[in-house]
C-alpha positions in Angstrom: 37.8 -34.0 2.4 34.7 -34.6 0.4 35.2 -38.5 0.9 35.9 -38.0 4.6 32.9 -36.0 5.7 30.4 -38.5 3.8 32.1 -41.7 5.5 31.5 -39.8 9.1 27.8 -39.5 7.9 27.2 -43.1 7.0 27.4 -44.3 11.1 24.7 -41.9 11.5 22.4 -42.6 8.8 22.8 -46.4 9.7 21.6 -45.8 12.9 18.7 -43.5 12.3 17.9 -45.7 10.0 19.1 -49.4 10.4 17.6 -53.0 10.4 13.6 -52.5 11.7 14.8 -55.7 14.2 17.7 -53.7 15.4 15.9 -50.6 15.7 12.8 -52.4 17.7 15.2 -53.3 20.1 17.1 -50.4 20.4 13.7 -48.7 21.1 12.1 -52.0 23.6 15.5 -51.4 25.7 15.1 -47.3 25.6 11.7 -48.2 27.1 12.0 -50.9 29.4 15.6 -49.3 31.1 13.2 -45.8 31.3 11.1 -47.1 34.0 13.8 -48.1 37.0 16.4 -44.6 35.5 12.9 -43.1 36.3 12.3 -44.3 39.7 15.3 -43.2 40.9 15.7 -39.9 38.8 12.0 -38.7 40.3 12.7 -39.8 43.7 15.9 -37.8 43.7 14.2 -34.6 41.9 11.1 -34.7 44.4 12.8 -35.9 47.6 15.9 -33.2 47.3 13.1 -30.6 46.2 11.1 -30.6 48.6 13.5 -31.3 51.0 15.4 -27.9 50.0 12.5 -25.8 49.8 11.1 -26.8 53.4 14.7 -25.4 55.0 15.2 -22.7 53.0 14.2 -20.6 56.4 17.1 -21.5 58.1 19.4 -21.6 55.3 20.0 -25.4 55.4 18.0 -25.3 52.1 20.2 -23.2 49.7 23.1 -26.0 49.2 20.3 -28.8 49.5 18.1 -27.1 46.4 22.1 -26.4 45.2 23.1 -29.7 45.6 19.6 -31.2 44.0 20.2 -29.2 40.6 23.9 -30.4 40.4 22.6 -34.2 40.6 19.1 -33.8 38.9 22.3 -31.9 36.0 23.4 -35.3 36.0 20.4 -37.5 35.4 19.3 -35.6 32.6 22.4 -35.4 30.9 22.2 -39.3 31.1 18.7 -39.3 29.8 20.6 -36.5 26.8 22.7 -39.4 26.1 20.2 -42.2 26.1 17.3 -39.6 23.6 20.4 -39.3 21.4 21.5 -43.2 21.2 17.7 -44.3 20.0 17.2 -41.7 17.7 20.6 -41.2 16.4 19.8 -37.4 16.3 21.8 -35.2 19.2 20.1 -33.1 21.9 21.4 -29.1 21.1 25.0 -29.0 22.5 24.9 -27.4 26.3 26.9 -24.5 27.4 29.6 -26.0 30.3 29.3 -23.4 33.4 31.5 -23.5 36.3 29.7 -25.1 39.4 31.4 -22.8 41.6 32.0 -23.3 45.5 30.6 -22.5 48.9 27.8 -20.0 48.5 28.5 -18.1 45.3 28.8 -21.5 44.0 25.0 -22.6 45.6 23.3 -19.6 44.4 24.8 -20.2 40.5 23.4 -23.6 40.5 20.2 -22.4 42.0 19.6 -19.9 39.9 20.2 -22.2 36.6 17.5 -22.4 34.6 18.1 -25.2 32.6 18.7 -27.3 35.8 14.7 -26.4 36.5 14.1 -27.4 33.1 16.0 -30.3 34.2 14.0 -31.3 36.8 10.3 -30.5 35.6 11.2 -33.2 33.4 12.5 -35.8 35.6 9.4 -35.4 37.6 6.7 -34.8 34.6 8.7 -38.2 32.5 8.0 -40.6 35.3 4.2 -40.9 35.0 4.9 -41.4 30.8 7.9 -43.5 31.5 5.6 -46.1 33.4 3.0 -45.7 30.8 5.2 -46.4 28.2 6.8 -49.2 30.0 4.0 -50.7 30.9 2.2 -50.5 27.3 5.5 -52.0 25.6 6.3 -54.8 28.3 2.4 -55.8 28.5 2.1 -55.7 24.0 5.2 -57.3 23.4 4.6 -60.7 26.4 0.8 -60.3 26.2 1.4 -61.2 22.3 3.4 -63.9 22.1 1.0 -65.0 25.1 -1.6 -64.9 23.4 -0.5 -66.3 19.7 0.7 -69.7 22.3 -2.9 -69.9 24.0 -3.5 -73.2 22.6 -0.7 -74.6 24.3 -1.5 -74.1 27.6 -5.3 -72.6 27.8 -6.3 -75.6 29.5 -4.9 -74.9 32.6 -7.4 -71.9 32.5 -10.5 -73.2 34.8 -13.6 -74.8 33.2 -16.4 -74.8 35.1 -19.7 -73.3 34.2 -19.7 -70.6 35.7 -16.3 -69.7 34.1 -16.4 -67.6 30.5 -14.0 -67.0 28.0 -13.5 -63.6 26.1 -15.2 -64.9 23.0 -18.5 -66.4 25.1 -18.7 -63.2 26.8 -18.3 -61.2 23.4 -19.6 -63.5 20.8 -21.9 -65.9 23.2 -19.9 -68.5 21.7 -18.5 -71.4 24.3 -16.6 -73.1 21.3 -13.3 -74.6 22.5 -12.1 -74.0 18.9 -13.4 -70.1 18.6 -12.1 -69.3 21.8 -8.4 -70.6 21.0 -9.2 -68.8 17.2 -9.4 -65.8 18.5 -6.9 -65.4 20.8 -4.5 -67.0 18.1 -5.5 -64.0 16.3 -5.3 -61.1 18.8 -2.0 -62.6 19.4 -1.4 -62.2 15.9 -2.5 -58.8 15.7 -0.7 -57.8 18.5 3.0 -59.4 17.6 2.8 -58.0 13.7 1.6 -54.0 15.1 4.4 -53.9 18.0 6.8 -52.6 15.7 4.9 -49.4 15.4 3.5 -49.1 18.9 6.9 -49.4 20.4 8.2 -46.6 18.0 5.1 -44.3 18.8 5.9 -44.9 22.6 9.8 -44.0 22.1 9.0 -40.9 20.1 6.6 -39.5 22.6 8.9 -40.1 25.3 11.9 -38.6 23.2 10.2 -35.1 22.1 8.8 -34.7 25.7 12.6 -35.1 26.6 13.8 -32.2 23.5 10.9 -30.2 24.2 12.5 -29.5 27.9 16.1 -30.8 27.8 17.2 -28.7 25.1 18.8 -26.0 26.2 17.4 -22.4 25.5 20.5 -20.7 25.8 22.3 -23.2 23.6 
């Protein structure tokens, strides 16, 4: 038994704390697939919302906001899943409760309050999901962009009235300086995206503990 329980903890452990290559991608594609399961997930939340909320006086509302809850249930269960495959560390187990039918049903799903938990954080995620999607995509590509700059700055225009970052920083029109310097930012950029894509997938993943988890779990 001994042998057994520390073989099931090896999978674990490799994954929390595998290759950094593997884990920069596991993290880049957390990131990057955030942005469009983001879209969607706050369109949903926002749209079924506000949709229930404005019919509530006629009673068209109640399986709207009902049916809302039930799906925005769903997206954040996916986005359980996709917290607890980057950081190899489970979201608190949550309690299964009957859905329920017709109106007894409605008013349990409504009155769910992990399912508004739920949905603050579909709709508070998206503005940090295209942050973070936008700071990875743009640090990773702007990188490599700029560590090739030699290679095709001269398509960039030329005139005299045109200035480079390093004339308009350093007053220095030097062909040489110019492709120096963005070699180096390139550099820079490429050797510290390990890190920044980590910071960006940890503060996307403790927003998603801090109101996915389950209170009553």
């Amino acid at each position: 038994m001994p042998e057994t329980a520390s073989l099931r903890t090896v999978p674990q452990a490799s994954t929390e704390n595998g290759p950094v290559a593997h884990r920069f991608r596991r993290e880049m594609g957390y990131l990057l697939s955030g942005l469009p399961l983001g879209v969607a997930a706050f369109t949903v939340a926002v749209t079924g919302f506000a949709l229930g909320v404005s019919t509530l006086v006629v009673w068209i509302g109640l399986p709207i906001l009902a049916g809302t809850l039930r799906t925005v249930r769903a997206l954040a269960n996916l986005e359980r899943r996709r917290v607890t495959a980057v950081t190899g560390r489970p979201l608190p187990s949550q309690h299964p409760r009957p859905a329920g039918t017709g109106w007894d049903g409605a008013l349990r799903a409504v009155r769910e309050r992990q399912s508004w938990r739920d949905l603050v954080y579909l709709v508070v995620a998206f503005p940090l999901q295209v942050t973070t999607f936008s700071v990875a995509l743009t640090w990773t590509l702007g990188g490599v962009g700029e560590l090739l700059y030699g290679t095709w700055s001269w398509s960039l225009p030329q005139g005299p009235d045109d200035q480079g970052l390093v004339e308009l920083i350093f007053d220095n029109s030097s062909r040489a300086a110019d492709i120096g310097f963005n070699t180096a930012m390139g550099v820079f950029m490429l050797a510290t995206a390990v890190p920044v894509v980590r910071w960006l997938a940890a503060m996307q993943t403790r927003l998603a503990r801090a109101l996915l988890t389950d209170r009553a779990a």
